[in-house]
N, C-alpha and C positions, 0 to 999 in steps of 0.2 A: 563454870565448866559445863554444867549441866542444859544452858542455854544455848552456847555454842555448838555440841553435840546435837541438840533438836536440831536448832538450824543448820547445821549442817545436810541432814537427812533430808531435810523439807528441802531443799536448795538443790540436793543430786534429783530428785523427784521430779522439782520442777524440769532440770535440766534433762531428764528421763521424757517429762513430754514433750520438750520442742524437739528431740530427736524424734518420738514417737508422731507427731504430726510432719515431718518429711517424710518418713515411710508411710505413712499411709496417703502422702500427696504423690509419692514415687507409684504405688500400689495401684493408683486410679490413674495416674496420666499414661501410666505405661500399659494397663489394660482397653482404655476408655476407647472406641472409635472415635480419630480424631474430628471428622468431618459432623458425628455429630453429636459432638462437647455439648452440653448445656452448663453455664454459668452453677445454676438451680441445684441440678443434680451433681456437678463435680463438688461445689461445697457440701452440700449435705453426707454426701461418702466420708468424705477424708475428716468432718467433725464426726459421725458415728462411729469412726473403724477408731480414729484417735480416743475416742471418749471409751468405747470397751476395752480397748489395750492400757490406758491409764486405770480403769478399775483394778485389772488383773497387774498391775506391775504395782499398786498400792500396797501389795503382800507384804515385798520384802522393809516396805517402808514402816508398815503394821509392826512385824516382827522388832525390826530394830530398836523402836521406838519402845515397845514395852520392855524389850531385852535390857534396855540401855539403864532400868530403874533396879538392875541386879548387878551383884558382881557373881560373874559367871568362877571365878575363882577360890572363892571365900564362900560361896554360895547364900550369901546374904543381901539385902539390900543396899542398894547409895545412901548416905548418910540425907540429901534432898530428895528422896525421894518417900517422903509421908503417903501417907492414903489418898490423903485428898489430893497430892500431885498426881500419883499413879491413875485415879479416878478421873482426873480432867483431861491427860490424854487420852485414855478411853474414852471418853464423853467425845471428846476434838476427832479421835478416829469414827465413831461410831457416825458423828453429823456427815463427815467427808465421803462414807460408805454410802450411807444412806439417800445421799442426796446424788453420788454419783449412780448409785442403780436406779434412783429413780428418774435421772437422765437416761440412763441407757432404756430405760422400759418406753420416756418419750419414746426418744428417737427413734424404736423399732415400732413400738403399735403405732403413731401418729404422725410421726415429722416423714418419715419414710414413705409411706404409702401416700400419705398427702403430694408429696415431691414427685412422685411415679401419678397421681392422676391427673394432678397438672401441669406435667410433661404431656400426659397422651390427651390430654383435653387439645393441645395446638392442633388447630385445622391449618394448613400454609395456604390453603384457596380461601377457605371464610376470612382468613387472616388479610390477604392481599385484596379483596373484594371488600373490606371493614365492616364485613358482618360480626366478624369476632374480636372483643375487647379481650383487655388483660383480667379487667372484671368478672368477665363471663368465665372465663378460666377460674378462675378463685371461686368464685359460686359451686360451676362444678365440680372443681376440686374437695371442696367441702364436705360436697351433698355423698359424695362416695369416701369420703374418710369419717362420714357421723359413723358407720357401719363399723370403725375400729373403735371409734370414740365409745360406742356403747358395750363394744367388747369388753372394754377396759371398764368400763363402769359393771357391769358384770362380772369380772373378774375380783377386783378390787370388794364386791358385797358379798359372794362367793365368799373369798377370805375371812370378810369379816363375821359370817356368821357361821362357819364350817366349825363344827366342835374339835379342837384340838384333841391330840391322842391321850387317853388317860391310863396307859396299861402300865408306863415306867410309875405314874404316882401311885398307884395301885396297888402292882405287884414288885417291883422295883426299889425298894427305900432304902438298896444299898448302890444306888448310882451316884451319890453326895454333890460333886460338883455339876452331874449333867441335870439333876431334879432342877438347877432353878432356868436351864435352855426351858422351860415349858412356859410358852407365853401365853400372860393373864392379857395382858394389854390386847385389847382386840384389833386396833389399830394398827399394831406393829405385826400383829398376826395377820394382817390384810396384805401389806408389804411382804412378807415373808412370804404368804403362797406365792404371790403375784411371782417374785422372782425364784421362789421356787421352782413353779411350774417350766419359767423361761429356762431354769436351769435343766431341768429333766428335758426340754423338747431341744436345747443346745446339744448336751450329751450325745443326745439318737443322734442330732444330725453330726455329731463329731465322730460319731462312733465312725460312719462312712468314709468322709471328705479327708478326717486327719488323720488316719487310721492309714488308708489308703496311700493318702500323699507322705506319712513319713516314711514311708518304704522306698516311694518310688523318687522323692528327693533325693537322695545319696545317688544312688542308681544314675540318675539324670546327669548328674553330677560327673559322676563318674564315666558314662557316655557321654562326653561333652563335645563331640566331632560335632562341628556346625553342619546344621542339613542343607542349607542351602550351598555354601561358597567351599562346599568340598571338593576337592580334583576330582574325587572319583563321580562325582555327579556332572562337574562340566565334560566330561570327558563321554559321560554315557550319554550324555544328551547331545552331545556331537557328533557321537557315533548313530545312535538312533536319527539324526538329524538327516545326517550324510543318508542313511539309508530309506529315509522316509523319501528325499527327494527322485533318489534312483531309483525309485517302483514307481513315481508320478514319470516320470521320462520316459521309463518303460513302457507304460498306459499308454503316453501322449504318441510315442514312436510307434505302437502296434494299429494305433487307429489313426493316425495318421492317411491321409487320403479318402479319409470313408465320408461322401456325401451327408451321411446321418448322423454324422458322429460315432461316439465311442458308444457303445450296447449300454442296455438297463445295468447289467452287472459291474460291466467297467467304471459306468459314473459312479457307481454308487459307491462305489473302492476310491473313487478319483476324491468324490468328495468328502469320504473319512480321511485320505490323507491329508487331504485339504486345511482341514481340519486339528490333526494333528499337528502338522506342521504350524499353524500358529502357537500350537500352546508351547510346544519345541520352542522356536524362536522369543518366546515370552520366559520358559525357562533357560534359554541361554544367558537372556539379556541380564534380568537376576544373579547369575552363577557371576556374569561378570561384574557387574555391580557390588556384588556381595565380596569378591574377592580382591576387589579395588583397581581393577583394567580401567585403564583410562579415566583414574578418578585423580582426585588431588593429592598432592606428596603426604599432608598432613593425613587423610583418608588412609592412603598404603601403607603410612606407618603407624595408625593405629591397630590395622587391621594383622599386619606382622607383631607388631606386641600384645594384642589376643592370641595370636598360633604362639608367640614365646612364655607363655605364661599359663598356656593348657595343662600341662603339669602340676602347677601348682594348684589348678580346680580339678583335677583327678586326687592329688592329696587331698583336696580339701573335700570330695566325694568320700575320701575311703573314711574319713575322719568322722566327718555326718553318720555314715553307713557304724560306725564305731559305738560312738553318740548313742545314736537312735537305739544299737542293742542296747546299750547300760542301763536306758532309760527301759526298754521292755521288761528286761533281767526284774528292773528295781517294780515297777506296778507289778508286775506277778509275784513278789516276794512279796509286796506290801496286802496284794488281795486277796492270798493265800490266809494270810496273817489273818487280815479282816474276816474273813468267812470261817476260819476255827476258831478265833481266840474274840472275836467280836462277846462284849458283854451280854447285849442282849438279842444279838441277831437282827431277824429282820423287822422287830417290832421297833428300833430305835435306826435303822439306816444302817445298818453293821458298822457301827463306832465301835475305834480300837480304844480301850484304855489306854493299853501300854505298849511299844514296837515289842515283838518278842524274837526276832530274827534279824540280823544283821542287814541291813540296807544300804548297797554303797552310793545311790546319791545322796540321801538323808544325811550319812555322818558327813559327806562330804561339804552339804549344806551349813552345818550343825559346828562344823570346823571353821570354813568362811566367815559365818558369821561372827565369830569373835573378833574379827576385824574389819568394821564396815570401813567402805564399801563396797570390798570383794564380795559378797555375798548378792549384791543387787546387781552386780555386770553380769555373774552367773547368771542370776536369775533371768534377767534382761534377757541373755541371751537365748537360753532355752525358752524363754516365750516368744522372743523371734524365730528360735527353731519350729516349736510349736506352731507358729500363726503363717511360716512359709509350706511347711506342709501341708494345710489346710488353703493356702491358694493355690497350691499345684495341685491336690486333690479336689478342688472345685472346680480347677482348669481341666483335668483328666476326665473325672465324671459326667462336669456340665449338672447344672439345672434340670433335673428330671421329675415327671410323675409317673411311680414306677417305670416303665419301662421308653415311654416317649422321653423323648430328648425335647426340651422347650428354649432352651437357650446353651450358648457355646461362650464358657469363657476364656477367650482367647486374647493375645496380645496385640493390641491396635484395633483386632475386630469386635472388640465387646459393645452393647449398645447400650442406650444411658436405660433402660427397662430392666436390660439382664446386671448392669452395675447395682441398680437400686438391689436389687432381689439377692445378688449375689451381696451385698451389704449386710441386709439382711440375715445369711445364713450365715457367714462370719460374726458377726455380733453374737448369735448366739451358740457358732461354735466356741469363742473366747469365755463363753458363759460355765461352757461345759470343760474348757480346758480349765477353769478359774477350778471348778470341781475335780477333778485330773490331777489338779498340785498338791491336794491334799494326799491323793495315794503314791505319786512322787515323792516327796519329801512329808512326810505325815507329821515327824517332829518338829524340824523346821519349820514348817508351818502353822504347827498350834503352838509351844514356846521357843522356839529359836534358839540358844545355846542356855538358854535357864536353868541352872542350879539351886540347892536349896539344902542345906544343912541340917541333918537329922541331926542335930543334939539340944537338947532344953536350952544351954545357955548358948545357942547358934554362934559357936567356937570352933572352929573344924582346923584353928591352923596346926595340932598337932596330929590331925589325924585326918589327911584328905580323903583316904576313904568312904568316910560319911558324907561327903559331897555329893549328891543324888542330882540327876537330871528330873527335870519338872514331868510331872504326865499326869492325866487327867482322873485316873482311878487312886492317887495317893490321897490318904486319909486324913494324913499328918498335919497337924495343926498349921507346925512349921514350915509345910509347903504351901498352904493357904493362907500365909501371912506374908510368905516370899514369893511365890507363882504367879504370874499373871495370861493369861491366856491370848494369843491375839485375838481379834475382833473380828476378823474373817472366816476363823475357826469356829468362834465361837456361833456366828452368825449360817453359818452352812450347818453346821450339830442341830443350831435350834429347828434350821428347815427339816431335819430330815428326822429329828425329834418327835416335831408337832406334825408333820406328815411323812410316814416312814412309808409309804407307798413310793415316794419323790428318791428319797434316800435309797431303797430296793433296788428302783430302774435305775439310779445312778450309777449302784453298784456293781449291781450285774451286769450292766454295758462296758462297764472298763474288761470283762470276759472278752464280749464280742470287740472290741476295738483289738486287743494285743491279740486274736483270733486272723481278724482281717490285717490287720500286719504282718503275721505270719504268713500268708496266706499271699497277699500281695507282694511280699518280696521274693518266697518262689520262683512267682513268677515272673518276676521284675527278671531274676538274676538269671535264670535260665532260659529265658525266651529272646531269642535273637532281635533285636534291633533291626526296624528296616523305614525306611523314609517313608512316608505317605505324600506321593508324589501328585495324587486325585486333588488331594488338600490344598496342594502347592498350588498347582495350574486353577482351582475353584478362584484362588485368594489372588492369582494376576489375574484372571477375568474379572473378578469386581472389583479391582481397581481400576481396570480399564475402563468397564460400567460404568462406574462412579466420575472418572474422566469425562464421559463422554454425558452423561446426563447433568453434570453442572454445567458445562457447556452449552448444551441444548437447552435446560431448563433457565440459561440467563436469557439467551436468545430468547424462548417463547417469553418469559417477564416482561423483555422490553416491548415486545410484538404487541401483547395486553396491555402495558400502559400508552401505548400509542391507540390502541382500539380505545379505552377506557379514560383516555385523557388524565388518569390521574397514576401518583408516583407510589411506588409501593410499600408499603410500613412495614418495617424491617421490626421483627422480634428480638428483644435484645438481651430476650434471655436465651435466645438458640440459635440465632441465622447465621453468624459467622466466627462463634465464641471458638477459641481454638485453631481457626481454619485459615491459611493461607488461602488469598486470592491467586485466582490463575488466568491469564490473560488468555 
């Protein structure tokens, strides 16, 4: 029984990330500038975004897995499940944690930045001229990623020789279960800052991105009038249209007969409307496009079963919008909690002992899980709430330093630079949201529905009152012969343990995050919607741009290999990955 029940777990898990790698192949194809995919960079995204979301969806797998060697009824343990079983699945979680963060730490200090320099290493002239190899790419890729590589080697001796905190062993000798989070192993203390650190600079940038985006998710949602293929937009653009042309006729009829033409003034009118009227005619074409004129049956009637089912994405706005309170309600209950009733404050990361206030995700967590595996769809899901907030809040904000704007992430227009980077900042906002679940569901999280039988002879069937939920300041023999901690918990305690500076900022930032949520959905709710129409006509110009310079730049290609006599070597990690040919 107790075999099947693993595998069971391990089986939804897996099943957990082949879902999780289509979303994040959905995540990148649907952002990525088509025209210019790289092979290189679209795999390197969708293994990074997949590999931090499988960290953070490990949780509920953690939890079950240790829940599963108790009876949550009897408050006892499984007849199978000895010390040394309980010990080998913690040992099996602990290799599987371990070695996925220290994947994710590659992938963000090393594989990432490698991929972004040898993307911007391709020259397309040295490349067609065969001054530049694929070699030479990888050398200089290199030469500018040794610069993370010794990051990391500095971080990593950092860790290793920084003196852990000694104030709990000190002053502290009633913390019982949290005295032995203080790590002797220097080794593991090396790993532990490393993603410490990454956790605390995840946070800050969560604090913004996903802060921001869940506010304005629902919102979005809940505006769901399409900007482009709305009547009321074909309509004003027709009218503007019609008007734009009637002041050009006017122009044309007033100067009409002049030797010299129309005056300095009049051209200069002539040629603003000139002007506008293309981008007019480029937003009409759009409107009709968008709304399926003269497109195919099967097009019209998709486009009619989007307008029939706007309803149901306005329900499912006001529902998010629902969500997302419950979830605010529940972090300010839980952080309130942490910051009075914290054992030793900010010397240990404000660890809660015990919840002392009613939490309704927590119990509702705390419930689920006694029946896996409703307790991981939930979970699932609110990490997928979580990790879409934080794309529309990285798509809202954009890449900035302070207050410049360095990159736009936008859908179709993203470039494989701003994808790597925007990677990037998701990786380590998943870092910070991984931190996040803890004030979300704080029980659930460290034992999951775990009970434990206060009585000598752990007999509780006449008396289920002594049936006690597991938490981390019990004394009780009883609950340390029954209790088992997850490993996630246990592993973010010891970060913020052995570094309570880490633990401090972690804390205090879930302040500013349910801050700018408030703050942000204000103004989400009360500030009128209006189209960004600059945006619109920016995005038909550069595709028309883009039209017109693949075009041009095949003609000059061929022009050069007839000057050059020789054929041009196509890069096959960028030159047409993704891209329809156009004749």
């Amino acid at each position: 029984m107790a075999l099947i029940q693993t595998s069971l777990i391990w089986v939804t898990y897996a099943v957990a990330i082949a879902f999780l790698i289509s979303i994040a192949g959905i995540f990148v194809y649907i952002y990525q500038r088509a025209r210019e995919r790289a092979l290189s960079v679209t795999t390197v995204c969708i293994i990074t975004t997949s590999a931090l979301l499988a960290t953070v969806l490990l949780l509920p797998v953690d939890v079950a897995l240790v829940s599963s060697t108790v009876s949550s009824r009897n408050g006892t343990r499984k007849d199978w499940a000895t010390q040394d079983r309980v010990d080998n699945i913690v040992y099996l979680l602990k290799v599987v944690y371990y070695s996925l963060y220290a994947l994710d730490a590659t992938l963000c200090l090393l594989v990432v930045p490698f991929t972004y320099f040898l993307y911007e290493e391709y020259d397309e002239v040295e490349a067609n001229e065969g001054n530049q190899s694929f070699q030479s790419r990888l050398v200089g890729a290199f030469k500018y990623t040794l610069i993370f590589l010794v990051l990391c080697v500095v971080l990593f001796l950092v860790g290793f020789f920084i003196p852990a905190a000694t104030y709990e062993r000190q002053k502290n000798r009633e913390l019982g279960y949290f005295k032995d989070l203080l790590t002797e192993n220097r080794g593991e203390r090396a790993l532990t800052f490393g993603i410490g650190l990454l956790m605390t600079l995840g946070t800050l940038v969560y604090v913004l991105y996903t802060g921001s985006g869940l506010a304005l998710l629902p919102v979005t949602l809940i505006r769901s009038a399409p900007a482009i293929s709305a009547p009321s937009l074909a309509a004003t653009t027709e009218s503007e249209l019609t008007q734009n042309r009637e002041r050009q006729h006017q122009l044309e009829a007033r100067n009409e007969g002049r030797p010299d033409g129309p005056d300095a003034r009049d051209r200069r009118e002539l040629d603003a409307l000139i002007r506008d009227e293309r981008a007019l005619v480029r937003r009409e074409r759009v409107a009709a496009d968008s709304s399926g004129q003269d497109r195919h049956f099967l097009v019209r009637a998709w486009t009619k079963t989007e307008a029939f089912f706007r309803p149901i994405k306005l329900l499912g706005g006001f529902f998010l919008l629902f969500a997302a309170l419950i979830v605010w309600v529940s972090m300010l209950i839980t952080a309130i909690d942490k910051a009075k009733n914290s054992i030793c404050k900010q010397h240990c990361g404000y660890i809660l002992g015990s919840i002392n206030v009613f939490q309704p995700i927590n119990y509702a967590f705390v419930l689920a899980a006694k029946v896996f595996p409703i307790d991981y769809v939930i979970f699932l899901l609110l990490i997928l709430f979580f990790f879409s907030a934080s794309v529309i809040g990285l798509a809202t904000v954009g890449i900035r330093f302070l207050w410049v704007v360095l990159f736009k992430i936008r859908k179709g227009k993203t470039s494989p630079q701003a994808m790597l980077i925007a990677t990037v900042l998701l990786a380590l906002m998943v870092l910070g949201i991984n931190y996040a679940s803890l004030i979300v569901a704080p029980q659930y999280t460290t034992f999951g529905p775990q009970t434990y039988c206060d009585r000598p002879d752990l007999d509780c069937s006449s008396d289920r009152a002594l049936v006690k939920p597991c938490s981390e300041t019990t004394d009780s023999a009883r609950a340390v012969s029954v209790c088992t901690a997850s490993v996630v918990s246990t592993f973010i305690n010891r970060v913020t343990i052995n570094f309570p500076v880490f633990g401090a900022i972690c804390f205090w930032a879930q302040f500013a995050f349910l801050g700018i949520y408030l703050v942000t959905s204000l103004t989400a709710l009360f500030r009128a919607p209006k189209l960004d129409t600059d945006e619109l006509d920016e995005d038909l110009e550069e595709e028309e741009e883009e039209g017109l310079l693949s075009t041009t730049g095949r003609r000059l290609n061929v022009a050069w290999q007839d000057v050059t006599g020789r054929a041009r070597r196509n890069n096959p990690d960028r030159a047409d990955y993704g891209t329809a040919s156009t004749s």
